[in-house]
C-alpha positions in Angstrom: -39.6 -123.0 -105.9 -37.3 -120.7 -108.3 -34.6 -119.0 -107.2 -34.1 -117.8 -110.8 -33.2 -113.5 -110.6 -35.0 -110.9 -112.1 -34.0 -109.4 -114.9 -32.3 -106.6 -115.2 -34.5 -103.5 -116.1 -33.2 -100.2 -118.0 -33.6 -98.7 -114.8 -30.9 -100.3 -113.6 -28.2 -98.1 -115.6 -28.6 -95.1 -113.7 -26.1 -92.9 -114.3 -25.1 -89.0 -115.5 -25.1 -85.7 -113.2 -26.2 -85.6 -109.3 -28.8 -84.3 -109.6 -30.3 -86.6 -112.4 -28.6 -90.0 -110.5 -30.5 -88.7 -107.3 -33.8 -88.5 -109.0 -33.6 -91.3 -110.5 -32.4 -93.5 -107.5 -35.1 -91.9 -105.7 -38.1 -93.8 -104.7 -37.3 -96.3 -102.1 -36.8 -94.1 -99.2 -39.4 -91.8 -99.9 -42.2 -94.6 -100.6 -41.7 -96.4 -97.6 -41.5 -93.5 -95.5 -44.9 -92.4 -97.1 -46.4 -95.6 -96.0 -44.7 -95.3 -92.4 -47.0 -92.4 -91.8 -49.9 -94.4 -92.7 -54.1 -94.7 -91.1 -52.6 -96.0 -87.7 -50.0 -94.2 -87.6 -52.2 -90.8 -87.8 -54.9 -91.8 -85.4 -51.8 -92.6 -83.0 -50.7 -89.0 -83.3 -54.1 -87.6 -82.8 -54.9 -89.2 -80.3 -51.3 -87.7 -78.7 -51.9 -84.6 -79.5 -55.8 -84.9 -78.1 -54.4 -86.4 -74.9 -51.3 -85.2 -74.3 -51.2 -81.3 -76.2 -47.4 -81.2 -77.4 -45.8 -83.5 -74.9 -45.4 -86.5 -77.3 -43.8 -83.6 -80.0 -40.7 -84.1 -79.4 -40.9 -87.5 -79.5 -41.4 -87.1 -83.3 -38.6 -84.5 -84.0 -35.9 -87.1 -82.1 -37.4 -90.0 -84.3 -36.7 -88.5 -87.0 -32.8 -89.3 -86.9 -33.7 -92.8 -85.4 -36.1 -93.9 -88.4 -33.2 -92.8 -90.6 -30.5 -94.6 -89.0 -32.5 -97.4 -89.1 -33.9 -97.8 -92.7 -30.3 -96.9 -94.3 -29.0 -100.0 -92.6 -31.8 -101.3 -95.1 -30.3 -99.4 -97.8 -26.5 -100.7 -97.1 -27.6 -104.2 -97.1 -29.4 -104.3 -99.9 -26.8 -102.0 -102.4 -24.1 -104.0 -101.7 -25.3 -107.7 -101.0 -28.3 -107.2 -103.6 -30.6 -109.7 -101.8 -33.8 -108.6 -100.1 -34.2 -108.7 -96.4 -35.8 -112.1 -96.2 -32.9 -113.6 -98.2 -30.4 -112.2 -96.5 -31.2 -113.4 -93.2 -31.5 -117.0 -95.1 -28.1 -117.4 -95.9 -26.6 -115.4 -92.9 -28.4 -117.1 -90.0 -30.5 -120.3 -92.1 -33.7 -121.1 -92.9 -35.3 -121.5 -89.1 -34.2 -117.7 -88.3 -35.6 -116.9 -91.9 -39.0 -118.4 -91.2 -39.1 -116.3 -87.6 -38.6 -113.1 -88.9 -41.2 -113.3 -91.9 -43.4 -114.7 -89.5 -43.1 -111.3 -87.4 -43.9 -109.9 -91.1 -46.7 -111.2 -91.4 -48.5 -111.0 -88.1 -47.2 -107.0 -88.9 -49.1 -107.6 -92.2 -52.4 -108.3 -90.8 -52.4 -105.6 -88.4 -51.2 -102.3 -91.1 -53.7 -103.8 -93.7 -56.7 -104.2 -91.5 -55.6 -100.4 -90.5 -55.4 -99.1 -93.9 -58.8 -100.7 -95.2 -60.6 -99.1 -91.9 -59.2 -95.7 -92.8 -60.7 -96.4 -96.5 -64.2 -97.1 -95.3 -64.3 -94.7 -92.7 -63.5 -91.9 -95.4 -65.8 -93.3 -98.1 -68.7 -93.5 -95.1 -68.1 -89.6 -94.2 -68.8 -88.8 -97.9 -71.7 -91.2 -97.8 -70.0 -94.3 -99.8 -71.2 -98.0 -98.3 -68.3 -99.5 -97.1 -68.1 -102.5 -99.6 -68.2 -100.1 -102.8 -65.3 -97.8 -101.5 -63.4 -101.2 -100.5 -64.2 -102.9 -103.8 -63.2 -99.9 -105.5 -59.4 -99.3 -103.4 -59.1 -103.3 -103.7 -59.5 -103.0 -107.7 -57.4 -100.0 -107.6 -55.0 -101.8 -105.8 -54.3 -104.7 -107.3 -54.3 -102.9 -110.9 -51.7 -101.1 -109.8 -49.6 -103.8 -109.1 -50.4 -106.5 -111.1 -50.2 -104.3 -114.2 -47.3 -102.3 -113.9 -43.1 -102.6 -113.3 -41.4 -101.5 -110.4 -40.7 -98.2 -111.7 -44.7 -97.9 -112.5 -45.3 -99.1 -109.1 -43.1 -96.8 -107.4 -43.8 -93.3 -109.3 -47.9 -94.4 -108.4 -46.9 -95.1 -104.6 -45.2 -91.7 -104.9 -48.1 -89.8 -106.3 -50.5 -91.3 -104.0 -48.6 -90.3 -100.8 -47.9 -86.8 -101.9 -51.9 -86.4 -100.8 -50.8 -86.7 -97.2 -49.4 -82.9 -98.0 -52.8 -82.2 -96.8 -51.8 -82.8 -93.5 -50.1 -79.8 -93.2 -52.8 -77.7 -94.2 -54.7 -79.2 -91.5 -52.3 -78.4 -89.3 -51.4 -74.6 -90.1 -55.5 -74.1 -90.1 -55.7 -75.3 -86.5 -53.7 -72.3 -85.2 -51.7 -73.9 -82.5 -50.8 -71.6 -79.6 -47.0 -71.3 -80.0 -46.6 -70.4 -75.8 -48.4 -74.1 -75.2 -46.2 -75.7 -78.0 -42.8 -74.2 -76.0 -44.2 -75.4 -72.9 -45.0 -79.2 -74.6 -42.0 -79.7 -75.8 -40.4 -79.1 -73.0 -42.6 -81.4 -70.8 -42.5 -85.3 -71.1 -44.2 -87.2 -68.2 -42.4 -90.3 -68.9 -43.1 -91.6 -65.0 -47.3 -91.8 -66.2 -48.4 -95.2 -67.7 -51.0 -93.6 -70.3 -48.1 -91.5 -71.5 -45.8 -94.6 -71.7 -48.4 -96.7 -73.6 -48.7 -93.8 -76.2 -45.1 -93.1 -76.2 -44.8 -97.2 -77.2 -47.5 -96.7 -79.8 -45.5 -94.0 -81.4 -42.4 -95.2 -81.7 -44.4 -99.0 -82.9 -45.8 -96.1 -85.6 -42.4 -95.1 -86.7 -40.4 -98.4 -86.9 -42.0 -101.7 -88.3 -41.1 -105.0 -89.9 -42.4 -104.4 -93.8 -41.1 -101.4 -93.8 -37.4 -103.1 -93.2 -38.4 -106.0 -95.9 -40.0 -103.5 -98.4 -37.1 -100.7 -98.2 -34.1 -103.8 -98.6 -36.4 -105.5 -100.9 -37.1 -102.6 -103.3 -33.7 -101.5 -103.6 -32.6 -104.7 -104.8 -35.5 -105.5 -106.9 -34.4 -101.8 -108.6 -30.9 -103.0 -108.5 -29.2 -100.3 -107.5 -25.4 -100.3 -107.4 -22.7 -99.4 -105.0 -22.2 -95.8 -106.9 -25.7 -95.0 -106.1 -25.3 -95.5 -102.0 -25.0 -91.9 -101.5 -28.1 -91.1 -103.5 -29.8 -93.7 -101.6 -29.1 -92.2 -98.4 -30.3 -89.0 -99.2 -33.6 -90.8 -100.7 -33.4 -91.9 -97.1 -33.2 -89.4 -95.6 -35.5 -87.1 -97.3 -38.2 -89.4 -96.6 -37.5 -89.6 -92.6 -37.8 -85.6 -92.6 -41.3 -85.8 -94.5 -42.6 -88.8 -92.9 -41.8 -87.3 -89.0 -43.2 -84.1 -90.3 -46.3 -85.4 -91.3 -46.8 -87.0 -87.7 -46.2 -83.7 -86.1 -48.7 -81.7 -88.3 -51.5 -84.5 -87.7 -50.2 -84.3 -83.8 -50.4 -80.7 -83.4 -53.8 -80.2 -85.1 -55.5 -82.7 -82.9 -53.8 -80.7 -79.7 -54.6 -77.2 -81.4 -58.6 -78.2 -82.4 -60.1 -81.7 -80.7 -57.6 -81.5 -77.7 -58.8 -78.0 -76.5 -62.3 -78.8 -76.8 -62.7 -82.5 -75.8 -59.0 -83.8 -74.2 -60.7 -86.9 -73.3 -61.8 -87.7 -76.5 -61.2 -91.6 -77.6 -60.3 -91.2 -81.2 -60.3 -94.9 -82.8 -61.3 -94.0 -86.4 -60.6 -91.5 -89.3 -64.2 -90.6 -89.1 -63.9 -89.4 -85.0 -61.0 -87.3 -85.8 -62.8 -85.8 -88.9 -66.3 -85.3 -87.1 -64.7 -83.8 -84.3 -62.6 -81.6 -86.6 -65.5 -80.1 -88.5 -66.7 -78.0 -85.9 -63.6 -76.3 -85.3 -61.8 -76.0 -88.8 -65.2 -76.5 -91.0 -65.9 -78.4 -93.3 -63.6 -78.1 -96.1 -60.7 -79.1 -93.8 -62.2 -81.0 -91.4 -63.8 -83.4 -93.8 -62.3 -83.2 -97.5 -58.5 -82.2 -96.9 -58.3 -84.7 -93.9 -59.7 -87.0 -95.7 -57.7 -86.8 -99.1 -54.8 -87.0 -97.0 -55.7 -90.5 -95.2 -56.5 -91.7 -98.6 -53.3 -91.1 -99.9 -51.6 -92.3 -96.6 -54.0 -95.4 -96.7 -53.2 -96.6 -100.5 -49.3 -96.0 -100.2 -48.9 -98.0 -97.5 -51.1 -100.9 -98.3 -49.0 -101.6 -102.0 -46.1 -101.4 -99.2 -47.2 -103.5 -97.0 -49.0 -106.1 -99.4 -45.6 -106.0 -101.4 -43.5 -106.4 -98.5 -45.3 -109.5 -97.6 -44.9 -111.2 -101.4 -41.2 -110.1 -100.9 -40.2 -111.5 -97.8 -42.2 -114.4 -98.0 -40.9 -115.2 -101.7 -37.1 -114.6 -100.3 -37.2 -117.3 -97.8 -38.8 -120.1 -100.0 -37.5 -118.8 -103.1 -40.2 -118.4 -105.2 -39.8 -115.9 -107.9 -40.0 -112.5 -106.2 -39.3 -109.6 -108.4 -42.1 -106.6 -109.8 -40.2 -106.8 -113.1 -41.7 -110.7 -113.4 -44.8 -111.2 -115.0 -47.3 -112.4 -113.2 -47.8 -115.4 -114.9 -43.8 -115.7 -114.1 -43.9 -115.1 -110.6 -47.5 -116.8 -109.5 -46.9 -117.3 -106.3 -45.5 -113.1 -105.6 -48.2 -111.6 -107.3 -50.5 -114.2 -105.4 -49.2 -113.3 -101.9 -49.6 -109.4 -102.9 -53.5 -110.5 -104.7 -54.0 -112.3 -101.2 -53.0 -109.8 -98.5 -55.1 -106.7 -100.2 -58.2 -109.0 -100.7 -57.5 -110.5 -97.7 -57.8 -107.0 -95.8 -60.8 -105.8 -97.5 -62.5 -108.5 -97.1 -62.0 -108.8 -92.9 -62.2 -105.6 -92.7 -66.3 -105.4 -94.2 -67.1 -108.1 -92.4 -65.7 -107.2 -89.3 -65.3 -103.2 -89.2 -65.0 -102.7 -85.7 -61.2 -103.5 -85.8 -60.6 -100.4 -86.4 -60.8 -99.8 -82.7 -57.4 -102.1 -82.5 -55.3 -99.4 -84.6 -53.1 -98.2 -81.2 -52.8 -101.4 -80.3 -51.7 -102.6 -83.6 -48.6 -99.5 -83.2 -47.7 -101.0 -79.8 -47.2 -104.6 -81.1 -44.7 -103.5 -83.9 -43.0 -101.5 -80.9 -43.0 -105.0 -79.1 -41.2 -107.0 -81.8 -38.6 -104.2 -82.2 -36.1 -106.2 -80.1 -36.5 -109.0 -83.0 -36.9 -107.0 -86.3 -33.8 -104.6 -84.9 -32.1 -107.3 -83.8 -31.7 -109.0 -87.3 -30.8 -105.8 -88.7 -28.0 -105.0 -86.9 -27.1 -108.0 -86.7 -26.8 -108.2 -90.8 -25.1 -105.0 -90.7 -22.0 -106.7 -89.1 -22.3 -110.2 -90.3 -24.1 -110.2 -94.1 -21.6 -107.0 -95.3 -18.1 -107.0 -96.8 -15.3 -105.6 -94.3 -15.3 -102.4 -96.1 -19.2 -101.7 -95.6 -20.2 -102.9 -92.2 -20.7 -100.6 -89.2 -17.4 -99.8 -87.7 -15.8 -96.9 -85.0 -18.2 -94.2 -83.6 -21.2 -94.8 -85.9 -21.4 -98.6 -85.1 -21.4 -97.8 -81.5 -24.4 -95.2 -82.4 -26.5 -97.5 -84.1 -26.2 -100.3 -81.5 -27.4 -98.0 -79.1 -30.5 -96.1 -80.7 -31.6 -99.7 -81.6 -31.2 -100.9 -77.6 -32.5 -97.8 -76.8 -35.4 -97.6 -79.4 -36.4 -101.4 -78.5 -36.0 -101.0 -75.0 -38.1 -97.9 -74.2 -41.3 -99.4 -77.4 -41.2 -102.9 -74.9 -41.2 -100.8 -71.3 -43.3 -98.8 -73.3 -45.8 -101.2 -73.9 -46.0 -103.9 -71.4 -46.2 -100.7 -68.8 -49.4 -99.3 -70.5 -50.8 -102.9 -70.5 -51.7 -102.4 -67.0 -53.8 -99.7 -67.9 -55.9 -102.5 -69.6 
């Protein structure tokens, strides 16, 4: 094991006028929350908006501070203690408590990749591509993206990949949703029905998960920013909730507007259900290609977060070498942990491709480990941090109760809906 840092990229001495800080500072926030939005996480909406019209809406609108307030706590810890998520938790709480959280990671792990890789092969089989040439293909893709590259590399490609989930929107403003039954949606949530509970678990478990904690605390101190760029870093942050939230609402309301008026008891367990059934209704164009550029994009973005969040966290708590600006000949065993997950997932996933049918469940599992993964973080947020930067007065108060909250109604959530099984 090598605890040796990383060095210090260029990138590092980010400085000049706001605007130019904030772009370059930029990156974190807005990759992870392009990979938060990822294949389960858009069958989970559809499949609200399908059963359910608009009354899981506003679920996503009052997420979108809570995913925020969340990942910034990421963003404090890692600006000013400089040590991933993993590592922190090492030398706050020791090694044992270390070793229990990463092991939530990577049961997390499993479940996003195997998601992302069935969204992959259900878009390259709705265009006619066998399923182990658009998986070897992604895999390739995939690990030349990371194994090749820096973080900044890493990062801009992450970016560019998830900007495809823009086609979301399209999708969305094509379906022509009925603004009298979107009114009425929002303002109707049938929290005492079990279905509704189990999806209202699977959504919040969509919004909030363990690598997205490691990668967002991970990547901002393997891009070492500073304490002068906090404020950038929020915004970043912030920015990225807004789109991320946004993107769940447009996949939401075009499976109410389109599959949900046609068929509401549709069971929508792959990419290539939602397209089929969206054909008939917005054509081909949109039902087919622009749905399933988007799922692409969302698909890639989030499996070089997850796989990296994985390498991360696993490398902070044994203290191998963990940093993208290693080679990877000098950090074997990160770039081996990243080469292992996306293989790893590809190659479960051709073997065995009706797991796809687990992708709600795999949302309400991250909304069962909330207690744990929320619990560390606020826990770190008053313990890890100087005096000066922990959670104090109103806003401490705040956080400790959208995370009780948040946990509390993802577990009721899901262990309710369990009897529907």
């Amino acid at each position: 094991m090598d605890d040796q840092a990383a060095p210090v990229p260029s990138h590092s001495r980010i400085s000049g006028p706001g605007w130019k800080t904030f772009l370059a500072v930029m990156g974190p926030g807005i990759v992870v929350m392009l990979a938060d939005t990822e294949v389960g996480s858009i069958i989970t909406a559809a499949q609200s908006g399908v059963q359910w019209g608009y009354r899981l809406l506003l679920l996503q609108i009052l997420l979108m501070p809570v995913l925020y307030i969340v990942q910034e706590l990421t963003v404090r810890l890692g600006i000013f203690t400089g040590k991933g998520h993993g590592e922190l938790i090492r030398s706050t709480f020791g090694t044992g408590w270390a070793w229990l959280s990463v092991s939530g990671l990577g049961v997390a792990t499993v479940g996003a990749l195997i998601t992302e890789f069935s969204g992959v092969a259900g878009v390259g089989e709705l265009f006619g591509v066998p399923r182990l040439v658009s998986l070897g293909i992604v895999t390739v893709m995939l690990l030349a993206i990371v194994l090749t590259g820096t973080y900044r590399r890493v990062e801009r490609v992450a970016i560019a990949l998830g900007l495809f989930e823009l086609a979301f929107f399209v999708v969305a403003w094509r379906a022509h949703p009925q603004s009298a039954e979107l009114a009425r949606g929002l303002a109707h949530m049938p929290i005492t029905n079990t279905a509704y509970l189990y999806l209202l678990a699977a959504n919040i478990g969509a919004v909030i998960m363990p690598w997205m904690i490691f990668y967002q605390q991970s990547a901002v101190a393997d891009k070492k920013l500073r304490p002068c760029h906090y404020r950038h870093a929020q915004w970043d942050t912030a920015f990225g909730a807004i789109i991320a939230q946004a993107v769940m609402a447009a996949v939401l309301i075009a499976g109410a507007a389109t599959i949900g008026r046609l068929h509401a008891n549709a069971s929508l367990n792959t990419i290539g259900d939602i397209s089929k059934m969206l054909v008939p209704v917005l054509g081909a164009s949109v039902g087919r290609v622009v749905f399933g550029f988007g799922t692409i994009g969302a698909a890639l973005v989030a499996a070089i977060v997850v796989s990296l969040a994985s390498a991360w966290g696993f490398g902070e708590v044994t203290g191998y070498r963990h940093s993208l600006e290693h080679h990877p000949l000098e950090a074997p065993w990160f770039y081996g942990i990243y080469t292992i997950a996306v293989i790893g997932g590809a190659v479960v996933v051709d073997l065995v491709p009706n797991l796809v049918a687990l992708n709600i469940g795999v949302q309400v599992m991250n909304a069962l480990m909330l207690p744990l993964v929320l619990g560390f973080l606020v826990a770190l947020a008053f313990k890890a941090l100087a005096p000066e930067h922990r959670l104090k007065g109103p806003y401490a108060w705040l956080v400790v109760a959208v995370s009780v909250l948040t946990a509390g109604l993802g577990v009721y959530g899901g262990i309710a809906g369990a009897s529907l099984f």
